[in-house]
N, C-alpha and C positions, 0 to 999 in steps of 0.2 A: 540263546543269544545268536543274533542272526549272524553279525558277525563281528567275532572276539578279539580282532585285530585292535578292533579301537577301543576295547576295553580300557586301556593305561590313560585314552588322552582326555576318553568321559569322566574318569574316575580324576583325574587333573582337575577338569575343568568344577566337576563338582565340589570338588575339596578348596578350589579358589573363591568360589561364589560363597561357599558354606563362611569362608575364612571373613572374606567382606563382608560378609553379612551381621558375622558375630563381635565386629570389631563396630561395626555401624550402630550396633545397638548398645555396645558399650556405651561407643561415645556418647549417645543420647543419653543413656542413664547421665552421666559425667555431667552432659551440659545441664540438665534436669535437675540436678542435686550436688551439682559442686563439688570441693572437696568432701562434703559429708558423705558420698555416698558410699553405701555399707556393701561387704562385697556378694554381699547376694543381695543382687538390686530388689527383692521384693520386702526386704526390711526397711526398708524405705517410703514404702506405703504407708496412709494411716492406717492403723488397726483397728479401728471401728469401722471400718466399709465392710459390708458384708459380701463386697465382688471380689474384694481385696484377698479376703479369707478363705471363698470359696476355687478362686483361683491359686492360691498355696495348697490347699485338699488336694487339688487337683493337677499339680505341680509333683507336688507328695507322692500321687499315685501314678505319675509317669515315669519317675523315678524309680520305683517299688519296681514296674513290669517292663524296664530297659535294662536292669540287672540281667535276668534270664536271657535276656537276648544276648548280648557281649559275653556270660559265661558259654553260650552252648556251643560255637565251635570247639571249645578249649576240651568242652565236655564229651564233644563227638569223638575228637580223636585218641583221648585218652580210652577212652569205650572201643574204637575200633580197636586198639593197639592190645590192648584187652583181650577181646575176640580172638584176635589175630594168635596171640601167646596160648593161647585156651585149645583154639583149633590145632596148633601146630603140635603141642604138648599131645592130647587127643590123635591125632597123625601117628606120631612116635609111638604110642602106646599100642597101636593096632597092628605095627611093624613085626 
């Protein structure tokens, strides 16, 4: 990072756009299907279209591989912290 000063206002300005973004396609679902709409807008499709289907598969499997992503900070530092009590334990032992 070239420079981490503006880290806070990129990560703002991303999180506002992301926010528009996902509030704009709400409302399109919304305008699209009225009060019907189901709240995982792709129940909403007919289920006979085979784009319809193949785009839930595929839906499916983004889902499945963003899991791993959001657990592995969690995963790091309980690992490092791990390490850390391991090594220091190990330390002690050699005193």
């Amino acid at each position: 990072m070239q420079e981490p000063k503006r880290f806070p206002a990129v990560l703002n300005l991303v999180v506002v756009i992301l926010t528009v973004l996902y509030c704009c396609f709400g409302l399109l679902g919304y305008i699209a299907f009225g009060a019907l709409t189901a709240d995982i807008i792709l129940f909403n499709f007919d289920k006979s279209v085979i784009a319809i289907f193949v785009i839930k598969i595929l839906y499916c499997i983004s889902l499945l591989l963003s899991v791993p992503l959001q657990i592995f900070p969690c995963v790091k530092l309980i690992d490092d912290k791990i390490l850390q009590l391991m090594q220091d334990k190990e330390a002690q032992g050699h005193q």
